[in-house]
C-alpha positions in Angstrom: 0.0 0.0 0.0 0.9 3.2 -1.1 1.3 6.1 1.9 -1.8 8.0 -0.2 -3.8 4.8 0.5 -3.5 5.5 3.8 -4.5 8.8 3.9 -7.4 8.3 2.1 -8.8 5.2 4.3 -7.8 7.5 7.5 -10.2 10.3 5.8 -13.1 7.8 5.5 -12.3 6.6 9.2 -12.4 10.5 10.2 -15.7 11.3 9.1 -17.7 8.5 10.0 -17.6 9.6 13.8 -20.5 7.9 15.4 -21.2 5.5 12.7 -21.0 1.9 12.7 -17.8 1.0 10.1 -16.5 -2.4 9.5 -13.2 -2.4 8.7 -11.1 -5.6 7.0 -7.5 -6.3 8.3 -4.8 -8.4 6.6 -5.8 -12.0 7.4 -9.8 -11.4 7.5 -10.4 -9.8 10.4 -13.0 -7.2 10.3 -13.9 -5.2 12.9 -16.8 -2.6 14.3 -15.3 0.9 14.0 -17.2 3.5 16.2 -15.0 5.9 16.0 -11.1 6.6 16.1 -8.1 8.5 17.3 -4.9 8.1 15.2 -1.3 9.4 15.0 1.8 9.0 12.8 5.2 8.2 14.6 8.2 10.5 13.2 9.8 8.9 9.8 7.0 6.1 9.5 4.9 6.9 6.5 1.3 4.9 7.4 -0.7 6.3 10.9 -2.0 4.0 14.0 -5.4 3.8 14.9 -7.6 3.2 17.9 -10.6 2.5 17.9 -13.8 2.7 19.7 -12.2 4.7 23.1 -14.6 8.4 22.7 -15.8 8.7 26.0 -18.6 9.9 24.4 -19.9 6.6 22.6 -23.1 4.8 23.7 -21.7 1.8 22.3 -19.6 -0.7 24.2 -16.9 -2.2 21.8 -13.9 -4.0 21.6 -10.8 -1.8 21.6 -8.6 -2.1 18.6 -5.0 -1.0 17.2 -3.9 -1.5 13.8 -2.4 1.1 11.4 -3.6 2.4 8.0 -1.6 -0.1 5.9 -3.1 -2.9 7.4 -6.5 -2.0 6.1 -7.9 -4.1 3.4 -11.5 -2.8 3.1 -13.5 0.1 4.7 -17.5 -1.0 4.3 -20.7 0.7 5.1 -22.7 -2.3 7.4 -26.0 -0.4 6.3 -25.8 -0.1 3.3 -23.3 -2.5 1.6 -21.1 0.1 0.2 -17.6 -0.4 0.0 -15.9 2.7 1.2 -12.5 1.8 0.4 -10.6 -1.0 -1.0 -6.6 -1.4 -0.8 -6.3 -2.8 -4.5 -8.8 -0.2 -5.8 -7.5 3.0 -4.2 
């Protein structure tokens, strides 16, 4: 994955505050994405996320950490939409 590629799945992550994402990690995991807080590390070129930790959020979820190159897929549960996918982007 290119570091654009993980800017542009972080930007989808960002705006979706509040709204149920599923997101698909090397080896098949997916998980429920509430919302996020991210960084970037001096000198690496892809950000980590956390997920699901707003004190705000009604919703009790699992905790997650993985960083932006990791991400497979980004996918609406709703709807069915694909929001982002690695060998598309």
């Amino acid at each position: 994955m290119k570091p654009e590629q993980g800017e542009a799945a972080l930007a989808i992550l960002q705006t979706r505050d509040d709204i149920r994402t599923d997101v698909v990690l090397e080896g098949g995991r997916k998980i429920a994405v509430w919302n996020i807080a991210w960084g970037r590390d001096i000198g690496e070129d892809f950000h980590h996320v956390t997920t699901n930790i707003s004190p705000d959020a009604p919703h009790e979820h699992a905790i997650d950490v993985f960083l932006t190159n990791e991400i497979v897929a980004i996918l609406d549960p709703q709807s069915g939409d694909v929001l982002f996918r690695r060998d598309a982007a």
